[in-house]
Z-matrix of the N, CA and C atoms (Angstrom, degrees):
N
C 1 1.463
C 2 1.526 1 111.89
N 3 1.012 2 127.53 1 -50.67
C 4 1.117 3 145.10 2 146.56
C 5 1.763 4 136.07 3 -5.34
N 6 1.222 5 75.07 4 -81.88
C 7 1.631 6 92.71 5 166.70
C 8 1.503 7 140.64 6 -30.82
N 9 1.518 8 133.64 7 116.24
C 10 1.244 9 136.96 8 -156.58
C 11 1.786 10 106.94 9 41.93
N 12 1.443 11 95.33 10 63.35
C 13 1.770 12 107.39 11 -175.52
C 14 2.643 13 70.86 12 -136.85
N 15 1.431 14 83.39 13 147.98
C 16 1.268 15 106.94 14 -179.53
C 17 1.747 16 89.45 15 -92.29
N 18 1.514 17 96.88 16 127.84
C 19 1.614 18 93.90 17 -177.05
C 20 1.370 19 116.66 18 -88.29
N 21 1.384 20 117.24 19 -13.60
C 22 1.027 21 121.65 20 -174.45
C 23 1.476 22 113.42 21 -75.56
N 24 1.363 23 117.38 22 -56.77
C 25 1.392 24 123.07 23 -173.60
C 26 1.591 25 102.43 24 -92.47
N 27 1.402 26 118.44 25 21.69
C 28 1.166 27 124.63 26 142.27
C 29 1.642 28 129.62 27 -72.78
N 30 1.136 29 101.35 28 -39.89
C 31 1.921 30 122.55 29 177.39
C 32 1.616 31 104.74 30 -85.23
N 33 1.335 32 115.57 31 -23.65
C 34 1.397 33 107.43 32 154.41
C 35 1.427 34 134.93 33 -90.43
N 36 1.401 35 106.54 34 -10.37
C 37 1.277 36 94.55 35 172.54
C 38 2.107 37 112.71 36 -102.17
N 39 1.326 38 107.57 37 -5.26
C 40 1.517 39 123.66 38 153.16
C 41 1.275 40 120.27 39 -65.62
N 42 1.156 41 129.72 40 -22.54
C 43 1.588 42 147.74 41 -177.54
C 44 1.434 43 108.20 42 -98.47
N 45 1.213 44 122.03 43 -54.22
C 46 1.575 45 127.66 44 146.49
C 47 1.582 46 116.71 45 -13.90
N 48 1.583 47 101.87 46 -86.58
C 49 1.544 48 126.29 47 170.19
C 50 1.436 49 96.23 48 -24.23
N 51 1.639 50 100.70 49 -99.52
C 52 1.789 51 101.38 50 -163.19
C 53 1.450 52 116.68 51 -42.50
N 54 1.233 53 136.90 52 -34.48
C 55 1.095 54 132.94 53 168.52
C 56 1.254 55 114.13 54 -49.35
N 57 1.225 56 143.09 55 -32.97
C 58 0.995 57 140.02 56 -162.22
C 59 1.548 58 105.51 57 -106.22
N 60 0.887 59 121.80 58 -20.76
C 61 1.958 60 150.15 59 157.05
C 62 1.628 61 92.07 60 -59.48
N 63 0.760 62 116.28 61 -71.08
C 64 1.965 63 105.07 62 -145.99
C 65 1.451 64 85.41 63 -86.23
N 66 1.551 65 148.04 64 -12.56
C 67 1.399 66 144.11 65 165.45
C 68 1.265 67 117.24 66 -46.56
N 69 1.903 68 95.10 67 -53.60
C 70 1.498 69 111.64 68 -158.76
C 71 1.938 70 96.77 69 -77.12
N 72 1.830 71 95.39 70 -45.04
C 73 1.817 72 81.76 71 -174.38
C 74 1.268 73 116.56 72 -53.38
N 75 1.382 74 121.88 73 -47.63
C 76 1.335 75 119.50 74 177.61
C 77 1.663 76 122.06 75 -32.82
N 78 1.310 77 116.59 76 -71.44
C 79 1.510 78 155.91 77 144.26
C 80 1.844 79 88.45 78 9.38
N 81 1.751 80 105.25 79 -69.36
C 82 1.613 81 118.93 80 -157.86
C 83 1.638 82 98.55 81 -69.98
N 84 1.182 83 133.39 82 -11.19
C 85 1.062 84 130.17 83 162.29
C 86 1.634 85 130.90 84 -80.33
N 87 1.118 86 94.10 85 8.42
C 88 1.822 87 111.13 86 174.12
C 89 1.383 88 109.98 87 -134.63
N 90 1.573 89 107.54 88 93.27
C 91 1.798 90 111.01 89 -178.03
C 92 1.769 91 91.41 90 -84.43
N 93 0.968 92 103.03 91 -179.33
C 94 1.534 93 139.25 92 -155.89
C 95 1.608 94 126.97 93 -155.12
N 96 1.067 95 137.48 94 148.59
C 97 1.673 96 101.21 95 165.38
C 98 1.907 97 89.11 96 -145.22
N 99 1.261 98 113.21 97 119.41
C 100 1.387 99 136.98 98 160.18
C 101 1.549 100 124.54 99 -69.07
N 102 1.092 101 140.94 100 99.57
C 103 1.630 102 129.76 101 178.52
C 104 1.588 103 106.64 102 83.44
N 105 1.459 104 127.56 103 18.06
C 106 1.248 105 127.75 104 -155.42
C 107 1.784 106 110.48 105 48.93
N 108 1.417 107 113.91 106 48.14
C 109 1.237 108 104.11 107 168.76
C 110 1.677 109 91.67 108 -132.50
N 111 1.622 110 112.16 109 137.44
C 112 1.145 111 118.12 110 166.07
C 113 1.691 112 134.81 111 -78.05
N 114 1.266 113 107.45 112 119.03
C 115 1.643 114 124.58 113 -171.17
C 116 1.155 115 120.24 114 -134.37
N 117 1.385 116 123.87 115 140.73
C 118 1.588 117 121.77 116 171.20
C 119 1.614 118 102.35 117 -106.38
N 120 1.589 119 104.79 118 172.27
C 121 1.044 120 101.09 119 -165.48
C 122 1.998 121 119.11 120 -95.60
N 123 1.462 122 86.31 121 18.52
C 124 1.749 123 83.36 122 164.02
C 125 1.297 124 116.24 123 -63.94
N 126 1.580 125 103.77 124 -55.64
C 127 1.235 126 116.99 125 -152.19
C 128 1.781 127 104.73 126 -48.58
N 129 1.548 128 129.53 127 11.99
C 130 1.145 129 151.01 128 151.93
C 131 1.668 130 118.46 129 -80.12
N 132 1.085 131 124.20 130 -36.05
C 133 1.293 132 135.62 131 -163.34
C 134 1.718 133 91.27 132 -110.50
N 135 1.663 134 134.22 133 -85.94
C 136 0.909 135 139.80 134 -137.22
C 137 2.049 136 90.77 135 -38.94
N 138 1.379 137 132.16 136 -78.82
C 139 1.429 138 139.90 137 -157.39
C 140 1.237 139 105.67 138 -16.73
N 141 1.097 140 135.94 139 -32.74
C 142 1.898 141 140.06 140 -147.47
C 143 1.685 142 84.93 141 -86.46
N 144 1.313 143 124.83 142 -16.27
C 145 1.404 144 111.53 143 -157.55
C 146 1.997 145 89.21 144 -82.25
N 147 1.697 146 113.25 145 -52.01
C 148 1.223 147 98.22 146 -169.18
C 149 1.905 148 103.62 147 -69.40
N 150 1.343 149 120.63 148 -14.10
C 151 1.655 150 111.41 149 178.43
C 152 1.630 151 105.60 150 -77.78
N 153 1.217 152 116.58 151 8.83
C 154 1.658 153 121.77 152 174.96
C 155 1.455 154 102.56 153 -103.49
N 156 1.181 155 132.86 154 -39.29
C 157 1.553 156 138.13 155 -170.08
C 158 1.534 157 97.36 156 -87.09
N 159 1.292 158 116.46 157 -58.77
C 160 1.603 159 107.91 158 -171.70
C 161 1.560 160 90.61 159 -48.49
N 162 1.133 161 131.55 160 -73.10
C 163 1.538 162 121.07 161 -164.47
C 164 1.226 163 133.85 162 -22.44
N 165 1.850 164 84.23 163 -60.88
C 166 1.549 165 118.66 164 158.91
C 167 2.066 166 116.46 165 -15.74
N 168 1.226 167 93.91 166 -66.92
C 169 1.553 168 137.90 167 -169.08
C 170 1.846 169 96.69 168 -59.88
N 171 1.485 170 112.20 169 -61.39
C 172 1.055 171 109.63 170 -177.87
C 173 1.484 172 135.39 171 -108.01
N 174 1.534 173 95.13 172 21.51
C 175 1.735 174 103.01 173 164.64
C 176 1.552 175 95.47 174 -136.85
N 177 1.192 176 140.16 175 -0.94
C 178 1.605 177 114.04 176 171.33
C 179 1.792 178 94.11 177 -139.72
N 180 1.490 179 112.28 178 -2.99
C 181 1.646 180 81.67 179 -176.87
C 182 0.750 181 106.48 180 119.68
N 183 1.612 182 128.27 181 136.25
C 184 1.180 183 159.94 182 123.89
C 185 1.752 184 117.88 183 0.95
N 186 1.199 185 102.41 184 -53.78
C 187 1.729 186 104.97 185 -171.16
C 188 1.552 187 111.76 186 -98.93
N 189 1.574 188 107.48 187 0.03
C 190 1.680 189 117.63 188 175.85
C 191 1.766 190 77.39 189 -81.25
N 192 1.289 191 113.91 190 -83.76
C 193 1.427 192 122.58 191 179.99
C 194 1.191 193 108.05 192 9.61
N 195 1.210 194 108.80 193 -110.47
C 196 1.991 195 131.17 194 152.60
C 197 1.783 196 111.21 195 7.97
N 198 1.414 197 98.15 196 -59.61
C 199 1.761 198 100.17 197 175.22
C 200 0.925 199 134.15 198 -59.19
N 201 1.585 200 101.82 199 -38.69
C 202 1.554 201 123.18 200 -164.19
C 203 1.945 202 102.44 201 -69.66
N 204 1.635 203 85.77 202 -50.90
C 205 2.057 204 95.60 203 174.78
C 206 1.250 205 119.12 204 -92.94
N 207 1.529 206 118.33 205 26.24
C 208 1.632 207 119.97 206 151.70
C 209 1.559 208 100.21 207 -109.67
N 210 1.061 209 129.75 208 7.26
C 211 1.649 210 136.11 209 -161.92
C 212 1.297 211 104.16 210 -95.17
N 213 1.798 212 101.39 211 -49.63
C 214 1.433 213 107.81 212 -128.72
C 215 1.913 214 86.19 213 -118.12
N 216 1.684 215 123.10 214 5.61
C 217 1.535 216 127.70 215 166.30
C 218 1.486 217 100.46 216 -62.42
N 219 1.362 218 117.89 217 -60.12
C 220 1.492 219 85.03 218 -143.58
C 221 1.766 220 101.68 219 -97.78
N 222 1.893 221 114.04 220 14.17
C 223 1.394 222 91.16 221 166.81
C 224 1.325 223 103.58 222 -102.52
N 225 1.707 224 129.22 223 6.47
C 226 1.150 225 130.14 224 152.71
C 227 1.355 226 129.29 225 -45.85
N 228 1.540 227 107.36 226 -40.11
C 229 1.318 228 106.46 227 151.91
C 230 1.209 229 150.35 228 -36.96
N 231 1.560 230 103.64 229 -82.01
C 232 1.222 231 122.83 230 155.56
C 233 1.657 232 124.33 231 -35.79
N 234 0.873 233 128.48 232 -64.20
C 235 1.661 234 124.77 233 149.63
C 236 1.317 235 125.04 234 -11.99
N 237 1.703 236 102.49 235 -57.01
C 238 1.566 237 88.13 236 -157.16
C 239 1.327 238 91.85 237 -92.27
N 240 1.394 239 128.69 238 -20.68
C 241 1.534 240 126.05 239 -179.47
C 242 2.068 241 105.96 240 -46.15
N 243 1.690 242 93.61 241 -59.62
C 244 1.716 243 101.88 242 -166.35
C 245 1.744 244 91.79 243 -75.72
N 246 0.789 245 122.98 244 -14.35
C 247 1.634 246 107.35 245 -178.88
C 248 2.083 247 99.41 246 -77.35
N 249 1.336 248 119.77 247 -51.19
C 250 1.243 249 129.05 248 174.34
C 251 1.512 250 108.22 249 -44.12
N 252 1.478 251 101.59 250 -73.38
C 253 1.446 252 100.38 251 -180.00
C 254 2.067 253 127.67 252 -46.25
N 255 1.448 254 88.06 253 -36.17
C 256 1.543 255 98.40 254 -179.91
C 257 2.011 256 106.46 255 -64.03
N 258 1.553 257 112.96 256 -21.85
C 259 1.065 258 109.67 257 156.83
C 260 1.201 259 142.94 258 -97.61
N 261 1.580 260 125.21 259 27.52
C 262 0.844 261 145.44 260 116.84
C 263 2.096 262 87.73 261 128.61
N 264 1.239 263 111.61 262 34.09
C 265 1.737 264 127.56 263 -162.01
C 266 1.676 265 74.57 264 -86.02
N 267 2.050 266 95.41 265 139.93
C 268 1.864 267 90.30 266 156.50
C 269 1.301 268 101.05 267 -78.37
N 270 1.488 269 89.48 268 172.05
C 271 1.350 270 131.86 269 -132.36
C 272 2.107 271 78.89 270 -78.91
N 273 1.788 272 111.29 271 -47.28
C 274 1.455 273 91.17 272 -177.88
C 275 1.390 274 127.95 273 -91.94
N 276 1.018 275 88.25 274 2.93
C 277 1.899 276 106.14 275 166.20
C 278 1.741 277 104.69 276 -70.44
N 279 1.411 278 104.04 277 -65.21
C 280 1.626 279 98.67 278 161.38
C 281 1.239 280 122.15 279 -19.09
N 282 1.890 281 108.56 280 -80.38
C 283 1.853 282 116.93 281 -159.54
C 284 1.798 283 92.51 282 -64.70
N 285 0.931 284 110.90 283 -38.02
C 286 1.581 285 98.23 284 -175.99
C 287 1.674 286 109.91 285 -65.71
N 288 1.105 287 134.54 286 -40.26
C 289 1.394 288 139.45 287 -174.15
C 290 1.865 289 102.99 288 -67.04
N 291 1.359 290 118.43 289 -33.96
C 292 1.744 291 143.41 290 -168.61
C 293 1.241 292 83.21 291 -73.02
N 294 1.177 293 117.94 292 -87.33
C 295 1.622 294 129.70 293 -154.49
C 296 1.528 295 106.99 294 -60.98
N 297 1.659 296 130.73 295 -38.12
C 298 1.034 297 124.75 296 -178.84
C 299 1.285 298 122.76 297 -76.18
N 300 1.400 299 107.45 298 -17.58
C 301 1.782 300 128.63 299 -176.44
C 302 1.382 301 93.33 300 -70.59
N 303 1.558 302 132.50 301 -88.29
C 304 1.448 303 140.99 302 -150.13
C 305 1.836 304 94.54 303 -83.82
N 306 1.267 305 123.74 304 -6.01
C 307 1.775 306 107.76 305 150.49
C 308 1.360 307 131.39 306 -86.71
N 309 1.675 308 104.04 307 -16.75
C 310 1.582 309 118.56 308 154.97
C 311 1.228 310 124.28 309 -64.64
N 312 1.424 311 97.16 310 -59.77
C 313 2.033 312 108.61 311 176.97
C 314 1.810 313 100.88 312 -51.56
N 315 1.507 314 126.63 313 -55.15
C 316 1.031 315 107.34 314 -143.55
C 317 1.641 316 103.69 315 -78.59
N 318 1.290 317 125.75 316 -39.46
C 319 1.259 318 147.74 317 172.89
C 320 1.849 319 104.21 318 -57.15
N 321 1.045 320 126.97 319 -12.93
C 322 1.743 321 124.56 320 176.82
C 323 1.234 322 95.86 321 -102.01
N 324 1.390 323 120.31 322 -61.63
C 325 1.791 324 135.12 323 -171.98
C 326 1.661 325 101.78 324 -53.32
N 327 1.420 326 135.29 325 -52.77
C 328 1.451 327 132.10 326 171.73
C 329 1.295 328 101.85 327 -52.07
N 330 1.521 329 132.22 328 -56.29
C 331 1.193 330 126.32 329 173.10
C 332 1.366 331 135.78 330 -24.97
N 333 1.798 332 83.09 331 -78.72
C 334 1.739 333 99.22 332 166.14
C 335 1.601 334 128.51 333 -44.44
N 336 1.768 335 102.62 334 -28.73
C 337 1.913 336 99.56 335 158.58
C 338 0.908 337 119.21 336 -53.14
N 339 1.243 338 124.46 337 -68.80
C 340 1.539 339 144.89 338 175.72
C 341 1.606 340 105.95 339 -30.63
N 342 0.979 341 117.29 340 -41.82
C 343 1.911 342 119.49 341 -151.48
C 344 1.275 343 96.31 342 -80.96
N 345 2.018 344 100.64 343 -46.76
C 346 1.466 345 112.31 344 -145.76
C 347 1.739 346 103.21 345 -83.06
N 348 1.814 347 106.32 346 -29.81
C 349 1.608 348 108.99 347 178.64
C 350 1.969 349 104.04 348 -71.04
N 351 1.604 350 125.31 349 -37.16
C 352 1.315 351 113.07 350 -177.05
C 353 1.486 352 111.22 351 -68.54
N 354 1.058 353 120.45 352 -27.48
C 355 1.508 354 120.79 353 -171.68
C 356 1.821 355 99.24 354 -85.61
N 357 1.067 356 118.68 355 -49.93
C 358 1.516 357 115.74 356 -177.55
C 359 2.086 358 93.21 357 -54.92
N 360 1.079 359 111.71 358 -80.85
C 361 1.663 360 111.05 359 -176.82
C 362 1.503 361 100.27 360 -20.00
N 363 1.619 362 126.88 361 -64.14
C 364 1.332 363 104.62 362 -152.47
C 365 1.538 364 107.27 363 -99.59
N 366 1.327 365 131.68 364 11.17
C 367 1.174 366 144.21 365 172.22
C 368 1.407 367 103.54 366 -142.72
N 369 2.121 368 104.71 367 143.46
C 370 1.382 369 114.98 368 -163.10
C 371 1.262 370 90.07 369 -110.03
N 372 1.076 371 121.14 370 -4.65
C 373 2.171 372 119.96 371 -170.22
C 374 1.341 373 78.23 372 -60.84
N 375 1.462 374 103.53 373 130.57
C 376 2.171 375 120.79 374 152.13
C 377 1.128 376 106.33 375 -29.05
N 378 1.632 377 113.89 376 -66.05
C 379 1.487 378 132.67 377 -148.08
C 380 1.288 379 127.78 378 -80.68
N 381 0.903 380 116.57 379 -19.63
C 382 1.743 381 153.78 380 -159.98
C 383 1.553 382 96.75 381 -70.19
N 384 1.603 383 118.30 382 -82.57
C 385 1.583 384 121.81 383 178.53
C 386 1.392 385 112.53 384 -60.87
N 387 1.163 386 114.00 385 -38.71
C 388 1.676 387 82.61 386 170.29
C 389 1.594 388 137.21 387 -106.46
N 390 1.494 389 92.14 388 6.16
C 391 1.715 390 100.44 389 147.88
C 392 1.737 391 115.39 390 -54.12
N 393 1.313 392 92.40 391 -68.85
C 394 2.072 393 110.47 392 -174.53
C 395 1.632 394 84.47 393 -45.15
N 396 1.557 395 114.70 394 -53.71
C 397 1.832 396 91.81 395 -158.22
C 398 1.371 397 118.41 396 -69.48
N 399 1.241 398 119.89 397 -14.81
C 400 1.809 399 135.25 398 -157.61
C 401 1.585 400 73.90 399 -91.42
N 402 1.397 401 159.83 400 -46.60
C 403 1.114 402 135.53 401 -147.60
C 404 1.378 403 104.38 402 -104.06
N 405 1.314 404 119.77 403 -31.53
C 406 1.792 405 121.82 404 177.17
C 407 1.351 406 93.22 405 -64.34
N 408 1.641 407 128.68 406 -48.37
C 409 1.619 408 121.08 407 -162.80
C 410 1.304 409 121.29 408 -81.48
N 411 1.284 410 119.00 409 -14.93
C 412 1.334 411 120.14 410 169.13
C 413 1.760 412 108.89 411 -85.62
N 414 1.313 413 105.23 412 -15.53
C 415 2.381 414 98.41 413 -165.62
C 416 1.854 415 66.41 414 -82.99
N 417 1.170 416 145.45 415 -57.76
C 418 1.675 417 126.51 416 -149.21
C 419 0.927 418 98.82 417 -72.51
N 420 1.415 419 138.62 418 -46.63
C 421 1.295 420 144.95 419 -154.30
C 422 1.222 421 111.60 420 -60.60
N 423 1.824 422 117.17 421 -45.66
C 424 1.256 423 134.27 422 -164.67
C 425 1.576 424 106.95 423 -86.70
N 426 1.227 425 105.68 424 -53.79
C 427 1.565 426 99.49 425 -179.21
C 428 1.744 427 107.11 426 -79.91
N 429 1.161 428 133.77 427 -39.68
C 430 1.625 429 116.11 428 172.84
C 431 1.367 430 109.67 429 -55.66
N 432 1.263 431 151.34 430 -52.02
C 433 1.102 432 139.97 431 134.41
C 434 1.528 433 154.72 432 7.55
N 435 1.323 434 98.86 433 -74.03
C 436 1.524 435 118.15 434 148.68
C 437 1.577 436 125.01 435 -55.28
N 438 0.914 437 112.60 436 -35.49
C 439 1.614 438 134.18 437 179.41
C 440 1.266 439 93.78 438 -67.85
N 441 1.464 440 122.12 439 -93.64
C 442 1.533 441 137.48 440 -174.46
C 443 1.134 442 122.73 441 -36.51
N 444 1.378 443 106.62 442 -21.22
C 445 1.602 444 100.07 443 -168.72
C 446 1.696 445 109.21 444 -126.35
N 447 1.216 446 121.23 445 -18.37
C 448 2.135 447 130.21 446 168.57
C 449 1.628 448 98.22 447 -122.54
N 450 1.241 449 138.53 448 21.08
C 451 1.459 450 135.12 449 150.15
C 452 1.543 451 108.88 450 -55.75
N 453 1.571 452 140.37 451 103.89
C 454 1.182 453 122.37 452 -174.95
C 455 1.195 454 112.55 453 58.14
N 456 1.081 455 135.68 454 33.80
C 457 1.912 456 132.69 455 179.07
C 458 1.449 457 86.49 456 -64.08
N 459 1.449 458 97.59 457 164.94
C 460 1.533 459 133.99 458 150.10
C 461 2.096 460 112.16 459 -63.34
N 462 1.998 461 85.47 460 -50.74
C 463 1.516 462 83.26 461 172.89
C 464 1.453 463 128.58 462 -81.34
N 465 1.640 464 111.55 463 104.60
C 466 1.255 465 113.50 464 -170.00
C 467 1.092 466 158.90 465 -35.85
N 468 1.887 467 83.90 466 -55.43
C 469 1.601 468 94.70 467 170.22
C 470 1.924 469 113.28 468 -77.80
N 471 1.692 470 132.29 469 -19.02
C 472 1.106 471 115.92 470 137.19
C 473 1.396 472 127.10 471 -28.16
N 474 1.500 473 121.99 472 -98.18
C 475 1.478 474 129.05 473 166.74
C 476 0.993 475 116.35 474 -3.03
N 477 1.812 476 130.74 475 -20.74
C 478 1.739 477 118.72 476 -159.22
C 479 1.685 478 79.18 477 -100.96
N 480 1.521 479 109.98 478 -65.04
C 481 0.942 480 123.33 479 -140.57
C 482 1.779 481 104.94 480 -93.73
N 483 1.032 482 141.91 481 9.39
C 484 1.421 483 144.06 482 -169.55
C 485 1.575 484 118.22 483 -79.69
N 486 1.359 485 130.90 484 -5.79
C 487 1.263 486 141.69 485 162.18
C 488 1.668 487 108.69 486 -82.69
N 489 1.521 488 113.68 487 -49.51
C 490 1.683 489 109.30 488 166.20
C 491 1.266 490 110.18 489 -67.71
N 492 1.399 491 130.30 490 -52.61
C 493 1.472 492 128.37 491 179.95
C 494 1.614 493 114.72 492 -44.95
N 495 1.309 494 121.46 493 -47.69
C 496 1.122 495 118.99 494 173.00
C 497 1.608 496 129.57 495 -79.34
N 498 1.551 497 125.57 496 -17.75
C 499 1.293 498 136.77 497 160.46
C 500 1.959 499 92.33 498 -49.22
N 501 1.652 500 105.37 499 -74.43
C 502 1.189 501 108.83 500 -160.79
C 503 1.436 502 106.55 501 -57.09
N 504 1.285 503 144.94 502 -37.70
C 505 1.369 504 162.31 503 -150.65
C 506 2.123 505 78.33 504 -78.69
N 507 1.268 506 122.56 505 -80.81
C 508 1.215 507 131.29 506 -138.38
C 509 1.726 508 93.72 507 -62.37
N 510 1.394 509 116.24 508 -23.44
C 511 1.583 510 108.94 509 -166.97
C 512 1.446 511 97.47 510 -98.55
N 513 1.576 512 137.82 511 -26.06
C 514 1.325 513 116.92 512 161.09
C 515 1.584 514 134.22 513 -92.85
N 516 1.030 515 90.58 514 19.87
C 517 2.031 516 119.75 515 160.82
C 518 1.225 517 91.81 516 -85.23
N 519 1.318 518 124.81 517 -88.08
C 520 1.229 519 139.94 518 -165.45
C 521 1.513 520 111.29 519 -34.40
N 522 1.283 521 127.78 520 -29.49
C 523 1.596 522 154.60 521 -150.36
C 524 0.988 523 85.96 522 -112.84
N 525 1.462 524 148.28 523 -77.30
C 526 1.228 525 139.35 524 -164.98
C 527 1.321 526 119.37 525 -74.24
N 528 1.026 527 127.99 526 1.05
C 529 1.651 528 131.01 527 -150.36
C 530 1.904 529 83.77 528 -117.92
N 531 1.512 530 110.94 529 -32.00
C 532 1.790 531 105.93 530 172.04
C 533 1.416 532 108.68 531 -88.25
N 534 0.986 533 130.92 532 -42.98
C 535 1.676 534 131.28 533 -167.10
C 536 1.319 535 105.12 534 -75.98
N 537 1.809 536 115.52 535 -43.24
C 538 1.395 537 69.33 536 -169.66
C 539 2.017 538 85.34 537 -125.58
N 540 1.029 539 136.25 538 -34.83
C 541 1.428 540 148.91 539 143.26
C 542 1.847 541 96.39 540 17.39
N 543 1.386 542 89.53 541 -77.83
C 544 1.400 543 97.59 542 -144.24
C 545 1.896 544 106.66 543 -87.52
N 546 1.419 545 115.56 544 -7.65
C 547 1.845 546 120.75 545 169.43
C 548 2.041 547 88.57 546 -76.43
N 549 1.183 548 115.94 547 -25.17
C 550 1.695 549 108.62 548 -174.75
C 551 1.194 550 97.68 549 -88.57
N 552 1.238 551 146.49 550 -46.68
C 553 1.562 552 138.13 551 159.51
C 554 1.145 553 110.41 552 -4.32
N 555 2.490 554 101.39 553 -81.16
C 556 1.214 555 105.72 554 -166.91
C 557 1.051 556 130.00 555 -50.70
N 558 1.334 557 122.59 556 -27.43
C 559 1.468 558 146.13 557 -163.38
C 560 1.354 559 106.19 558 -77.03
N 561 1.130 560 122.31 559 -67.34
C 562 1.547 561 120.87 560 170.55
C 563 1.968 562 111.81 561 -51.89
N 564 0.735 563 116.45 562 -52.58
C 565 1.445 564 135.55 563 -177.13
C 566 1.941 565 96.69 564 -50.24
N 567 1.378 566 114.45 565 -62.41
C 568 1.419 567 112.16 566 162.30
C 569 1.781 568 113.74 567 -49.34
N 570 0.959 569 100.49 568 -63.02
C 571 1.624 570 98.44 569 175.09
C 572 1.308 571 124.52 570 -44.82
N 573 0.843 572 111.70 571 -42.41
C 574 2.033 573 116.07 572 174.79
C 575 1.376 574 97.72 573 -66.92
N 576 1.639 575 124.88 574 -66.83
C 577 1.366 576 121.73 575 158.58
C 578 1.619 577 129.81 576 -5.08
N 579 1.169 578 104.43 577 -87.56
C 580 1.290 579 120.94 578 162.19
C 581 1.761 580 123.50 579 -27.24
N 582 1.564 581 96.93 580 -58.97
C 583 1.628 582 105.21 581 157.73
C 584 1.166 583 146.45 582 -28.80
N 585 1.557 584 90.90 583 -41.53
C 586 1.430 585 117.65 584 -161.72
C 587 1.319 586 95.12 585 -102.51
N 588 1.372 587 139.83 586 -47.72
C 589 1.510 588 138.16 587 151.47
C 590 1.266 589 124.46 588 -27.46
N 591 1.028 590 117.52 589 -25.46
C 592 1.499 591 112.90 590 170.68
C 593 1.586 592 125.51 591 -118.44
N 594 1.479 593 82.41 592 -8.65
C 595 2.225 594 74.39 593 166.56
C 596 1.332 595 101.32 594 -87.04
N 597 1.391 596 137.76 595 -0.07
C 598 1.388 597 143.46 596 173.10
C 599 1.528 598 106.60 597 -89.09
């Protein structure tokens, strides 16, 4: 898997990932409710993860992709577990929030390869694959997630409410990940472009 993968900006873009993993778990432990609709405040943070992979996908590849989110599961874990615990989360509220986080990420993010390389192949629009992928990776992301980790929780008011939290959670991911997510895509995506135009 590995192989003719740049190691360097391999460990940065794994460092990237979890960072943006142990932000968002943290984040899901502080609901909120906007308009009388219930939300935590990942659903602000988590999107950047699929605008890091689509990139991923379309300036180094498919099998950097793949590396980066077999790399970056199991210290996804670990992260969000000691980041939880360091806030004082029990201990099985933690492993459940750990394990459900980087089995969400990794199972949406493989996805989102998949979605974002068939739709780029049969359509040349920029925008197109990683619109379709930002919306397939956030509905898995959000509900495997939500499920795995406040299904029967310990933490209560999760447990009551984690089927509305995550409806509302998955449509302003989804919302944010087009408005403003995906004009920073293009933008970066031109820029590498551009880059590459002139060392040629």
């Amino acid at each position: 898997m590995f192989k003719n993968i740049d190691k360097k900006t391999l460990a940065k873009l794994v460092i990237l990932q979890i960072s943006i993993i142990t932000v968002s778990n943290f984040l899901v432990s502080i609901p909120f409710e906007i308009l009388k609709l219930k939300i935590t405040w990942a659903a602000f943070t988590f999107p950047l993860i699929v605008v890091a992979t689509d990139l991923t996908i379309r300036i180094l590849g498919q099998s950097t992709a793949r590396a980066t989110i077999a790399l970056s599961y199991p210290f996804a874990i670990l992260t969000s577990i000691t980041t939880l615990l360091i806030d004082d989360t029990l201990l099985s509220v933690a492993l459940r929030i750990g394990v459900a986080s980087a089995t969400a990420y990794a199972i949406s993010t493989l996805l989102d390869v998949y979605v974002f390389q068939i739709v780029r192949e049969k359509y040349r629009t920029w925008w197109l694959a990683p619109l379709i992928s930002t919306v397939v990776a956030n509905i898995i992301d959000t509900y495997v997630f939500f499920y795995a980790a406040f299904s029967n929780s310990e933490d209560v008011y999760m447990a009551a409410n984690w089927i509305e939290i995550a409806g509302t959670q998955t449509i302003i991911k989804i919302l944010i990940g087009i408005l403003f997510f995906l004009p920073i895509y293009g933008l970066i995506l031109n820029y590498f472009f551009d880059r590459l135009k002139n060392k040629s």
